[in-house]
C-alpha positions as CSV (number, residue, x, y, z in Angstrom):
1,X,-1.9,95.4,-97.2
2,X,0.3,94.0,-99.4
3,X,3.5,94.2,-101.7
4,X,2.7,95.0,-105.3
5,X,5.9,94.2,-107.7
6,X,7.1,97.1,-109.2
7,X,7.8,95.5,-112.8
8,X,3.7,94.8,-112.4
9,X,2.5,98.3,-111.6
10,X,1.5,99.3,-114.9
11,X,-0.5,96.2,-115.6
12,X,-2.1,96.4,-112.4
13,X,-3.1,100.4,-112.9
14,X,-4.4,98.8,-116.1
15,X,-6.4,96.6,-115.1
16,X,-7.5,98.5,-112.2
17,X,-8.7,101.5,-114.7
18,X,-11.2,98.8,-116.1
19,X,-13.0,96.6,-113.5
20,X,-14.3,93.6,-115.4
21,X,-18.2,94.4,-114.5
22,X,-18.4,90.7,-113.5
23,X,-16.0,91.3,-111.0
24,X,-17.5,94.7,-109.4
25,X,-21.3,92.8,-109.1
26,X,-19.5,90.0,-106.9
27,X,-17.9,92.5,-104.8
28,X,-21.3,94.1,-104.2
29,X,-22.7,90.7,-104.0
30,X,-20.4,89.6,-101.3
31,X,-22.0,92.6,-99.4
32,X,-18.6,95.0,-99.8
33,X,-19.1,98.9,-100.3
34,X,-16.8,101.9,-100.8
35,X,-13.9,99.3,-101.8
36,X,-10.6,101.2,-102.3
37,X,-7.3,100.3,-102.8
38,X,-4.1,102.9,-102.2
39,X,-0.5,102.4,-103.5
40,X,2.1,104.4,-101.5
41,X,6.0,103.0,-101.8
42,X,5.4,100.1,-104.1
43,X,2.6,98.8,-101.0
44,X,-1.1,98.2,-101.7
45,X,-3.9,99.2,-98.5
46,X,-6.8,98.0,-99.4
47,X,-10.3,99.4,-97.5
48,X,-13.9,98.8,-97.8
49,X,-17.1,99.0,-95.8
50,X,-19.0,95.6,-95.2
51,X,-22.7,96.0,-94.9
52,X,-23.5,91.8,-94.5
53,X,-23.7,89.7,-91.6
54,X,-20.8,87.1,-92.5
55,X,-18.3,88.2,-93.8
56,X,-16.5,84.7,-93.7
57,X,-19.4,83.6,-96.0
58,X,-19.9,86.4,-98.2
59,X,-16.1,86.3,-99.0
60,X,-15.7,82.6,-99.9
61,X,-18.4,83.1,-102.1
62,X,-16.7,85.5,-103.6
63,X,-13.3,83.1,-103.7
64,X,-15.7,80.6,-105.7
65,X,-17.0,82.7,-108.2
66,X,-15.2,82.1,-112.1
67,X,-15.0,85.7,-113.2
68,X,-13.3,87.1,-109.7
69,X,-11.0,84.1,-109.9
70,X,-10.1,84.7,-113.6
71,X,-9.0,88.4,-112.4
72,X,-7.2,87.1,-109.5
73,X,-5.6,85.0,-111.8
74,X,-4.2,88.1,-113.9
75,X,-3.8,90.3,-110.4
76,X,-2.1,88.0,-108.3
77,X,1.2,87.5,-110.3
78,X,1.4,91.3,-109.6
79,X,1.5,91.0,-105.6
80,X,3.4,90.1,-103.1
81,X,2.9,89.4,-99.6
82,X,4.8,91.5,-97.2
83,X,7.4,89.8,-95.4
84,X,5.7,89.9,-92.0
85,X,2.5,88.1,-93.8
86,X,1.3,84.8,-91.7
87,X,1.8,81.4,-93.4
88,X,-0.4,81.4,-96.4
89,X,-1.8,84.6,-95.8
90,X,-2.1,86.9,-99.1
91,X,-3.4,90.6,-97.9
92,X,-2.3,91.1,-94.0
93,X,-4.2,92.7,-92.0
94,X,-3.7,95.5,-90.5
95,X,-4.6,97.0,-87.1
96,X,-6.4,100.2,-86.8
97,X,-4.4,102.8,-84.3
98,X,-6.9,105.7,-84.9
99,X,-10.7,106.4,-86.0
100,X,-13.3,108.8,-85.7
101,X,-16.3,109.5,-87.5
C-alpha cells in the first residue's frame, strides 16, 4: 500500500486508463498476473498473482527496464509512502489476516 497525493489523483487515473504497452509486457515479463491496484481514502492496495520462481529477480529486472522506469518517473511524484513505511521502502507491505480460495 501506499499514499497517493490527492492533488495527483486525476493524473494518476489518467495515466492508469492508458498503460503504456511497454510497461504492461514487463509486468508480464517479470512473471506478474492479475495485477490490480485499488484506491479507497486517498490509499493505493496494490495485488497481483506471481507465477515465476524469483520474484527478487523478476522484479529488479523490471526496476532496470527504460520504459517502466520512464512511468515510474511520471507515477511516483503522485505517491507517497505511508507514514509507518520502513526506511526507503516505497509500497509497504501488508500482512494478510484472512484467505480462502
Amino acid at each position: 500500500m501506499i499514499r497517493l497525493r490527492p492533488e495527483h489523483e486525476a493524473t494518476y487515473r489518467r495515466l492508469h486508463a492508458d498503460v503504456w504497452p511497454d510497461v504492461l509486457a514487463q509486468i508480464a515479463r517479470s512473471n506478474i498476473r492479475n495485477y490490480t491496484i485499488f484506491l479507497r481514502d486517498g490509499i493505493l492496495f496494490s495485488y497481483y498473482e506471481y507465477v515465476g520462481t524469483d520474484l527478487d529477480a523478476d522484479l529488479a529486472a523490471m526496476a532496470t527496464d527504460p520504459r517502466t522506469r520512464e512511468w515510474w518517473a511520471l507515477t511516483d511524484p503522485c505517491q507517497q509512502p505511508v507514514e509507518t513505511a520502513a526506511e526507503g521502502e516505497w509500497w509497504a507491505p501488508t500482512e494478510e489476516v484472512f484467505h480462502t480460495d
